[in-house]
Rosetta silent file (secondary structure, phi, psi, omega in degrees, C-alpha in Angstrom):
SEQUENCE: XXXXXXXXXXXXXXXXXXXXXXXXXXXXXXXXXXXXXXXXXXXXXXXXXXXXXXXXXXXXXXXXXXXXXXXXXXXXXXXXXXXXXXXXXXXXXXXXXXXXXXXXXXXXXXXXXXXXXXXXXXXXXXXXXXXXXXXXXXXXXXXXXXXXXXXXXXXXXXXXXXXX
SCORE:     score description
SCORE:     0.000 S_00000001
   1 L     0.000  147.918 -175.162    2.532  -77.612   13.220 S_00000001
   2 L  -101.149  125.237  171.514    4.549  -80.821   12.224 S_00000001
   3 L   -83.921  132.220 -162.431    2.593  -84.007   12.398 S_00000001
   4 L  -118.801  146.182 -169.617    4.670  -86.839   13.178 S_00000001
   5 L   -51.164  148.725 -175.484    4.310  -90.164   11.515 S_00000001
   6 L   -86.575   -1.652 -170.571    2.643  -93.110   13.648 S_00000001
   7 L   -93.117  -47.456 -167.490    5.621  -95.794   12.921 S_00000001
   8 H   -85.408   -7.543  174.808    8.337  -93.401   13.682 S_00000001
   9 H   -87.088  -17.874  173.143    6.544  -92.129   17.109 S_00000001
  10 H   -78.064  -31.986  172.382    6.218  -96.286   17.649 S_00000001
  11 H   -79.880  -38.183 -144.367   10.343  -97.122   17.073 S_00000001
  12 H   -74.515  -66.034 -179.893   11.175  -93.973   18.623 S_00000001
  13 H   -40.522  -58.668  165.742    8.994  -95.450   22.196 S_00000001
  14 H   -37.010  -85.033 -139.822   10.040  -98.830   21.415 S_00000001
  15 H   -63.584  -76.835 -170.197   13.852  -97.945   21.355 S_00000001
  16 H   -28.068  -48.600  145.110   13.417  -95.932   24.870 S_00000001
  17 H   -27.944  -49.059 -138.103   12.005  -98.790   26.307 S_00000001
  18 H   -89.545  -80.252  178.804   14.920 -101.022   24.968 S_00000001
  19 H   -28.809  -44.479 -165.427   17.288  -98.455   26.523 S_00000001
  20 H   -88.471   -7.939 -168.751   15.716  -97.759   29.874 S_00000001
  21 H   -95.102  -68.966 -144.541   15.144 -101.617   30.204 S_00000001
  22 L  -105.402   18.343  161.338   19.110 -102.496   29.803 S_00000001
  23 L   116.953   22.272  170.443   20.378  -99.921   31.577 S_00000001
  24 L  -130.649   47.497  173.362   20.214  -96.402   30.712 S_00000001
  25 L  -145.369  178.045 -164.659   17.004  -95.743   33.668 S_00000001
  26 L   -57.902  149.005  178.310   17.683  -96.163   37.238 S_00000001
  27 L   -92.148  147.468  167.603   19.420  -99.405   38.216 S_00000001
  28 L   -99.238  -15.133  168.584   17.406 -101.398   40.678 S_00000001
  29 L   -72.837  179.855  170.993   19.969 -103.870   41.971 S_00000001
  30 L   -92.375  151.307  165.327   22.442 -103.386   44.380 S_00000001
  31 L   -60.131  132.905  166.999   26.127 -103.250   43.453 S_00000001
  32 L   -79.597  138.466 -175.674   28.305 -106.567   44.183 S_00000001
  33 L   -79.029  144.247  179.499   30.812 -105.223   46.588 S_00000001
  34 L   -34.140  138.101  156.062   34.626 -105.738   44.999 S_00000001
  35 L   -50.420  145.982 -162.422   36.050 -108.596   45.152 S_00000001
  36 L   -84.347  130.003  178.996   38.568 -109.390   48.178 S_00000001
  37 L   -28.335  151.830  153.863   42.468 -109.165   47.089 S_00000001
  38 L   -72.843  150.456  170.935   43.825 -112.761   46.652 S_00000001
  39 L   -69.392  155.747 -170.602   45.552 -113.741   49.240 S_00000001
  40 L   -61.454  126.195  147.540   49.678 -114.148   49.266 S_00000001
  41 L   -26.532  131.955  173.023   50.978 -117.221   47.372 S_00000001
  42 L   -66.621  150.919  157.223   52.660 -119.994   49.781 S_00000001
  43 L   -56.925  136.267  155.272   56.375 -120.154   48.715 S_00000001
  44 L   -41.900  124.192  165.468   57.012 -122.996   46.118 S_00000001
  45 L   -68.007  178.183 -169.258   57.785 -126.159   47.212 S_00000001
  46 L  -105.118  151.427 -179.078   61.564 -127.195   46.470 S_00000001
  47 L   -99.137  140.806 -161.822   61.376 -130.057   43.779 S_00000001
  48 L   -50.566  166.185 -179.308   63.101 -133.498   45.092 S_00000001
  49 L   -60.438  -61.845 -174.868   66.615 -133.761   44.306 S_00000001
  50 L  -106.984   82.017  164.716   65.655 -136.807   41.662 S_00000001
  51 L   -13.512  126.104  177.629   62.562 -136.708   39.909 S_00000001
  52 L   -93.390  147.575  170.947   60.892 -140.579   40.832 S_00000001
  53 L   -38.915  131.760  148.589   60.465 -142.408   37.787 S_00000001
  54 L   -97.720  154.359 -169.460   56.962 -142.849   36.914 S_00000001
  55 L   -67.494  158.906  172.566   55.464 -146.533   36.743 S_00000001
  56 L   -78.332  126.621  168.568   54.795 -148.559   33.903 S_00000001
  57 L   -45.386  -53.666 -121.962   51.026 -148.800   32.996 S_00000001
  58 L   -96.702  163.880 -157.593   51.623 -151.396   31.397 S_00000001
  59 L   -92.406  166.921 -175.457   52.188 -155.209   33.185 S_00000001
  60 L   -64.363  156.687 -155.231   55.201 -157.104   32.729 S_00000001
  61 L   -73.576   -7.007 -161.195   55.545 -159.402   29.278 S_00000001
  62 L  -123.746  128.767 -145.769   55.127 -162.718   31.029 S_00000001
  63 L  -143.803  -50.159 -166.599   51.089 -162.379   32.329 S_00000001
  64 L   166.767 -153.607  161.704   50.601 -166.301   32.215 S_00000001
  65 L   -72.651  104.427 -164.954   50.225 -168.365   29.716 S_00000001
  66 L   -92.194  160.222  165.792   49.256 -166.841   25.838 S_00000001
  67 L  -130.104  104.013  138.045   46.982 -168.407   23.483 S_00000001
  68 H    -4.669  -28.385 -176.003   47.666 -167.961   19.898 S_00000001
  69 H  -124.912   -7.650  154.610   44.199 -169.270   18.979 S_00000001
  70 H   -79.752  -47.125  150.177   41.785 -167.278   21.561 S_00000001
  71 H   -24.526  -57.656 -137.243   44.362 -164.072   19.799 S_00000001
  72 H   -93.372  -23.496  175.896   43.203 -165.194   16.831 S_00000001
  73 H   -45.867  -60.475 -177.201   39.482 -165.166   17.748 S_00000001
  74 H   -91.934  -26.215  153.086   39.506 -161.798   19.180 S_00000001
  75 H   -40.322  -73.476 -163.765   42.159 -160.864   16.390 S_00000001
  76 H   -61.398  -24.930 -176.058   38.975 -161.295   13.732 S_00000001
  77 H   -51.364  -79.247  171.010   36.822 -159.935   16.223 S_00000001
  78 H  -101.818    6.900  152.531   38.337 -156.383   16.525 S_00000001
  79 H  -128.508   22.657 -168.309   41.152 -155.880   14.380 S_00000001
  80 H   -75.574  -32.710 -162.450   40.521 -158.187   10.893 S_00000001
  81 H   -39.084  -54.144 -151.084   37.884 -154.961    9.800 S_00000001
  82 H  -122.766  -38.626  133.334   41.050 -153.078    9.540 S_00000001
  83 H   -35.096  -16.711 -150.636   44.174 -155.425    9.483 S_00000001
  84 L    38.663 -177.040 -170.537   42.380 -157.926    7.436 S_00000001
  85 L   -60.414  -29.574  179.304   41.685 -161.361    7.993 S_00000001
  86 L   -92.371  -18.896 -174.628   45.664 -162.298    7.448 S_00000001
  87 L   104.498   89.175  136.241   47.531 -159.269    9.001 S_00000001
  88 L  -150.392   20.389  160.204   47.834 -157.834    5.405 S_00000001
  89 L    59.098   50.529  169.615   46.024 -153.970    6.390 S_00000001
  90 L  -151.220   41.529  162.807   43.245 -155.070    3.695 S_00000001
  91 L   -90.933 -172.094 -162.739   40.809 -155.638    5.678 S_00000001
  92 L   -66.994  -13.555 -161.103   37.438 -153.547    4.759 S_00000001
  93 L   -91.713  -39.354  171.446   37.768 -150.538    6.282 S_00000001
  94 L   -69.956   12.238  163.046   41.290 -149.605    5.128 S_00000001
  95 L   -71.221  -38.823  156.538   40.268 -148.733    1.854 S_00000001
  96 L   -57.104  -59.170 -168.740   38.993 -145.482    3.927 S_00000001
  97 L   -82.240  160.708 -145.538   41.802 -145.011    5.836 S_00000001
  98 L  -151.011  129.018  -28.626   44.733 -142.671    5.394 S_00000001
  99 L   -54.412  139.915 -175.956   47.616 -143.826    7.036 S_00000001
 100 L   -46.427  169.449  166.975   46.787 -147.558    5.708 S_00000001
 101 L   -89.233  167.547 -166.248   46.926 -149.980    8.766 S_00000001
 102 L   -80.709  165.719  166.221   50.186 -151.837    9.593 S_00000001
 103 L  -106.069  125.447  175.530   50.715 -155.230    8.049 S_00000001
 104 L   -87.819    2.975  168.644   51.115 -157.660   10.553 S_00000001
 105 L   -74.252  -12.323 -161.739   51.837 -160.327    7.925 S_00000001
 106 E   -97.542  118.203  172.328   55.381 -158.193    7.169 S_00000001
 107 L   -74.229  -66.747 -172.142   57.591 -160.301    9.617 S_00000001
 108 L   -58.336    6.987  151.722   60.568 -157.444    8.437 S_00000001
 109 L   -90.678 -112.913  178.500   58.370 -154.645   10.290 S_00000001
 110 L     0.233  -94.454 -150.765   56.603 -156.861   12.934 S_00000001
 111 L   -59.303   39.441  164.560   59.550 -158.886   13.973 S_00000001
 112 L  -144.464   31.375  173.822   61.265 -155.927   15.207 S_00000001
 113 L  -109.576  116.343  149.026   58.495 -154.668   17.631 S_00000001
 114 L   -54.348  146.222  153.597   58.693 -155.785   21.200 S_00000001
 115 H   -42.955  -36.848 -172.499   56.077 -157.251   22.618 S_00000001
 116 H   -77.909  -45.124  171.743   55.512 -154.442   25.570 S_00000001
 117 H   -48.120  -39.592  169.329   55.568 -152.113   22.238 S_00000001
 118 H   -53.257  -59.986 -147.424   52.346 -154.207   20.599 S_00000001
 119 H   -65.136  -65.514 -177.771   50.814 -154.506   24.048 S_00000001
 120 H   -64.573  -24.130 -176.887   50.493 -150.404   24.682 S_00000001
 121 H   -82.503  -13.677  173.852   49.648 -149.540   21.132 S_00000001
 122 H   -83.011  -23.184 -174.249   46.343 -152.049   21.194 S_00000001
 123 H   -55.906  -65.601 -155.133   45.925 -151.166   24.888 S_00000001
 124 H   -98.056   13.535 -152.052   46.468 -147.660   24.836 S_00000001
 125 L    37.080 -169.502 -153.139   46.204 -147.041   20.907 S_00000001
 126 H   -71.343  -31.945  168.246   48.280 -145.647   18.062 S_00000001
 127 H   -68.708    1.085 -151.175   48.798 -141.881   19.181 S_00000001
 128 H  -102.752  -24.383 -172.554   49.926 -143.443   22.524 S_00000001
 129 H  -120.648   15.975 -177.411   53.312 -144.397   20.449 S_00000001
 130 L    83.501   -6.461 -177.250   53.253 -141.768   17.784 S_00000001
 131 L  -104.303 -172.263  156.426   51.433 -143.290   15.636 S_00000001
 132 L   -15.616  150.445  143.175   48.020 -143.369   13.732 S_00000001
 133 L  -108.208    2.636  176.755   44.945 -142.262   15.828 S_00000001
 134 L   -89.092 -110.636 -110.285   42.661 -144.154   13.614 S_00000001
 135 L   -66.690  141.271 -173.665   44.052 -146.962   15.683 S_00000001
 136 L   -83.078  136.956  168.273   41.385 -147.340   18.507 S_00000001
 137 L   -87.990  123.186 -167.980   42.742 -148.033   22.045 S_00000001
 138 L   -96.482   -2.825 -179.927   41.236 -151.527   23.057 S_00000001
 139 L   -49.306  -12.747 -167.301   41.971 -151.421   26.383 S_00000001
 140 L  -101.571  -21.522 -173.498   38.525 -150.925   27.654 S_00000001
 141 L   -82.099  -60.374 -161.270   37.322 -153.915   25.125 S_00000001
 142 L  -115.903  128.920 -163.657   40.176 -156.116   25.844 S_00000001
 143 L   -66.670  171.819 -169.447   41.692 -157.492   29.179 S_00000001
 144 H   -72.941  -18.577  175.683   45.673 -157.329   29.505 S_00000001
 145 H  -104.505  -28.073  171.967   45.719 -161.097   28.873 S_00000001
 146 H   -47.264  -59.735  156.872   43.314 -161.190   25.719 S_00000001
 147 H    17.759  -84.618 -170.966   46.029 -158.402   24.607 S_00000001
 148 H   -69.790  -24.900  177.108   48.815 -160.527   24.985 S_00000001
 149 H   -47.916  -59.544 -148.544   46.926 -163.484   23.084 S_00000001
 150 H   -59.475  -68.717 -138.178   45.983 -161.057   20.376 S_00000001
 151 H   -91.577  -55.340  166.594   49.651 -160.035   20.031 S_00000001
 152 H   -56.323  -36.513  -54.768   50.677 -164.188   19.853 S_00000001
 153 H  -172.755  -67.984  177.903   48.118 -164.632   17.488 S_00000001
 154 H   -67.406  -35.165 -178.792   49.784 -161.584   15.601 S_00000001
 155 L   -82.516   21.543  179.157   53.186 -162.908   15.909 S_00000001
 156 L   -81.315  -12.328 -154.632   52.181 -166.311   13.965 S_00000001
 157 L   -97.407  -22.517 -171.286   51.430 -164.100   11.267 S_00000001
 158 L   -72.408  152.203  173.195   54.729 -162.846    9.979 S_00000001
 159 E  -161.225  131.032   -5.806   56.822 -163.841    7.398 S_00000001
 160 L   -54.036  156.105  178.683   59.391 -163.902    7.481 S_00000001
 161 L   -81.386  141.914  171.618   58.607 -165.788   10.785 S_00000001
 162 L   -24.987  112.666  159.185   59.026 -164.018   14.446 S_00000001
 163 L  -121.619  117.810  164.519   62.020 -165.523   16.254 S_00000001
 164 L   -54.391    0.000    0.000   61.914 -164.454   19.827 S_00000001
């Protein structure tokens, strides 16, 4: 008679267990009954004649009065790190970053930006315009009139200088 080893009569129970536990012994639930057919699709609505425009986030360039020296305040606050203290993308952090930051000291870049253009890429940040996503969208940091200071603030900086 063949004596059978005590490890391989121990895997062998041990598998059958495994098996009869996941499904190859009687099932004890009940079946879920099929799902019901979806029901028919509505016809498509018909799309307007004219698409309506959608609105601009962003608010019209005249807000109130700007200040050029509360800009510059919240200028060092949250963008000198990375713009530097002058606009001149040497502040500390751009030695890390790849694309450098803009210079807002180069009045022949800068001075060809609208205003509404500044105003969405610190609002909404730099991917919002194609650009950089290392620039952070400030919008949540900075109200729509700190913004526009921020943005007077930046156009004192160019040179040559910004003529509106």
């Amino acid at each position: 008679m063949t004596t059978i080893q005590p490890n391989v009569l121990a895997t062998a129970v041990g598998a059958a267990l495994v098996l009869f536990a996941f499904g190859c012994g009687e099932q004890s639930e009940t079946p879920t009954p099929p799902k019901p057919a979806p029901a028919a699709a509505a016809p498509a609505a018909k799309a307007p004649a004219q698409a309506p425009k959608p609105e601009n986030p962003l608010p019209p360039n005249a807000v109130g009065e700007v200040d050029a020296t509360a800009g510059n305040a919240d200028y060092q606050t949250y963008c000198a790190s990375c713009h530097g203290q002058t606009g001149g993308g040497d502040g500390p952090v751009a030695q890390a970053l790849s694309p450098k930051p803009a210079r807002h000291n180069d009045g022949n870049y800068m001075n060809s930006l609208t205003d509404d253009y500044l105003f969405k890429v610190i609002k909404l940040g730099g991917a919002s315009v194609g650009k950089s996503q290392m620039m952070a969208p400030w919008g949540a940091s900075l109200s729509d009139q700190q913004i526009r200071n921020v943005i007077a603030y930046i156009r004192t900086l160019a040179d040559p200088p910004y003529q509106p």
